[in-house]
Each structure stands twice: as structure tokens, then as C-alpha cells.
N, C-alpha and C positions, 0 to 999 in steps of 0.2 A: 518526745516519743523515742523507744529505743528499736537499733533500727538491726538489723540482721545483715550477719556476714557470709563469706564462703564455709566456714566452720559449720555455721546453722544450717547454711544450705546442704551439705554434704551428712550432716546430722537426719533432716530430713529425708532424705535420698536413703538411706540407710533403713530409717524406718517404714517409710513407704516398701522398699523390697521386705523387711520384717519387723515386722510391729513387737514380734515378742526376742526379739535379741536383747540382752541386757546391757547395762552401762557398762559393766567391766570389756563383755566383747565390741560396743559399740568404740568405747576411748580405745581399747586395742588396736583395731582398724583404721579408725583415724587416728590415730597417734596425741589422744588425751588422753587425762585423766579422768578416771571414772567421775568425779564431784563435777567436773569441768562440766560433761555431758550433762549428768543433771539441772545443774545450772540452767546450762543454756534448752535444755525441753522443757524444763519449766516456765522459763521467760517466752518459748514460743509458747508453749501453752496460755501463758497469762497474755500474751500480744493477742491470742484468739487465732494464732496459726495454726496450730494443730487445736482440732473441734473434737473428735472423740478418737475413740481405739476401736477400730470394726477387728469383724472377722470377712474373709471375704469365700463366700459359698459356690457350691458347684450347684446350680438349682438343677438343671434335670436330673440328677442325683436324688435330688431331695422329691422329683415326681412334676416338678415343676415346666414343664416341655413349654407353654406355650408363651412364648413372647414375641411384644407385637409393639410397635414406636408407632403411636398417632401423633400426626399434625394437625391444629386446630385451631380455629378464631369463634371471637367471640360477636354478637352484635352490639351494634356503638353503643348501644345505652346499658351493657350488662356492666356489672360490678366484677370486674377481672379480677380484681387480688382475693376476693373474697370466694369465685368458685375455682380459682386455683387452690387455693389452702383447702374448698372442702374436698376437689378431685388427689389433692397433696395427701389428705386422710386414708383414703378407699384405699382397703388392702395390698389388693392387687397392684398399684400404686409404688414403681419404684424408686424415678427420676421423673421431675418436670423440669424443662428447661423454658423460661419466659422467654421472648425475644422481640425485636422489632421485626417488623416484614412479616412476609408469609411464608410460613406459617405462624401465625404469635405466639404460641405452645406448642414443644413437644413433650407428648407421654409417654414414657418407658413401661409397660406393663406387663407383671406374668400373672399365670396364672396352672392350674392341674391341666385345664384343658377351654376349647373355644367358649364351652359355655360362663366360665368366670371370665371372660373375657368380654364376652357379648354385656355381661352384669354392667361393667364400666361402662362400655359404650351406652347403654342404657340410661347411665346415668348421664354422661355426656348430654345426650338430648333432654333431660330433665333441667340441666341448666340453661337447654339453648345456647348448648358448645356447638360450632360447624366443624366435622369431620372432614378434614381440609386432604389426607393422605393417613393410606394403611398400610404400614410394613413389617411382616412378619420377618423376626432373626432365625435364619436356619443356623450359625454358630457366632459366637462371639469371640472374639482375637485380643485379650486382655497379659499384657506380658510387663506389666506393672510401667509400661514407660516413661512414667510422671519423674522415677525414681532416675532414669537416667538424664532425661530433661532436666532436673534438679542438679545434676552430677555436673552437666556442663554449662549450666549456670554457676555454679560454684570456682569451678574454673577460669570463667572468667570477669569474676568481677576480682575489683581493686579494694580490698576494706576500708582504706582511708580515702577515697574517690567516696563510698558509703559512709561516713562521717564515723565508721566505729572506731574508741579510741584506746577500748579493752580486747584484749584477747580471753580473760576468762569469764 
């Protein structure tokens, strides 16, 4: 398996603050060459570290006001994975996060307003999901910080501690 450097790391970090920078400005920054870059987004790409290219939205912009994070369990004998994927479908549907403990689910949900909101929970009870906690987001505080977590991970790892034994 090929394993990932500070380089990779610092590659990522880059594109997590922007997705649409190009390899000439990315190898600029870091001090490669542009093929270099390539290179290595594509071998994260093929290792399955980077999954897609979003965009990322201003939803109450888009009309979208109403969001709300439920916590919820299931009863012992329901089929979990299967009404996670079908609650994972429903539009309004942004983020589910599985977990141990209580709560076993949390659902990230928007919506225009309460009543697409109420539609989910609706269906919730159609699966015989228990509405464990309801919290509605009055703002969200997103400043990309994965990108700098990324940065001082890069930092401090040792490449040859991580078995890499290329630099391109």
C-alpha cells in the first residue's frame, strides 16, 4: 500500500482551503512542480483520499433557513443500516453521522422551512427511529479548519518514520 507524506499532507490542506487552485499555483506554494502535484492528487485520489470536488454553499442564501441536528436510536430489532441509507436518501438529508452510545444517529437536516422539516421527522416515525434530541442551528462557524489540521500534521510527521521512499 502507498502510504502518504507531509507533501500529500500539505497538498491536501491546500486544496481543502481551494478546491479550484491549479497545479501551477498549488507546486508554486509548495515549492513543486506542477506534474509533481499531479502526481501525487492523483495517487490520493486512487488511495480513495480525496472522494469528490464539492462546492461548498451558503444555504440560507439559497432560501434554505431551516436547520436542525436530530439524535436518534433505533429499536433492537430494526434493521439500522438499512433505514440509515433510506433516512441518507430524503432530500432534506445532509449529514448522518452513525455512532456508538446515545445517541446512535445524528441527522443533519435543512430545509425552506419547519414544515420540510416536520416531512423527515415523519418519516423518522415511519421507520420506528426514537427522537432522542432536537436542535435547531441558529449559525454555523465553518472556517475550513480541516485545511489547517492538515497543515500541522504535515509538519510534523517524519517521511521516512512513514516508510515514504520517493519524494515524487
Amino acid at each position: 500500500m502507498k502510504t502518504i507524506n507531509s507533501k500529500d499532507l500539505k497538498i491536501l490542506a491546500e486544496l481543502v482551503h481551494n478546491s479550484k487552485a491549479t497545479l501551477t499555483n498549488l507546486g508554486d506554494k509548495l515549492g513543486l512542480h506542477p506534474n509533481v502535484v499531479a502526481y501525487r492528487i492523483n495517487k490520493l485520489e486512487n488511495l480513495g483520499i480525496i472522494r469528490d470536488y464539492t462546492v461548498n454553499l451558503d444555504l440560507e442564501k439559497l432560501g434554505l433557513s431551516e436547520q436542525v441536528y436530530l439524535g436518534a436510536s433505533f429499536p433492537a430489532n430494526s434493521k439500522r443500516d438499512t433505514v440509515i441509507r433510506q433516512i441518507s436518501d430524503l432530500p432534506q438529508t445532509i449529514t448522518v453521522v452513525s455512532s456508538f452510545g446515545s445517541p446512535e444517529v445524528i441527522f443533519h437536516l435543512i430545509g425552506k422551512n419547519k414544515e420540510d422539516i416536520d416531512k423527515v421527522i415523519t418519516k423518522l416515525r415511519e421507520y420506528n427511529v426514537k427522537i432522542d434530541y432536537a436542535a435547531s442551528v441558529i449559525k454555523t462557524y465553518q472556517n475550513g479548519s480541516i485545511g489547517g489540521f492538515l497543515k500541522n500534521m504535515a509538519d510534523g510527521i517524519d517521511p521516512d518514520v512513514r516508510g515514504e521512499t520517493q519524494d515524487g
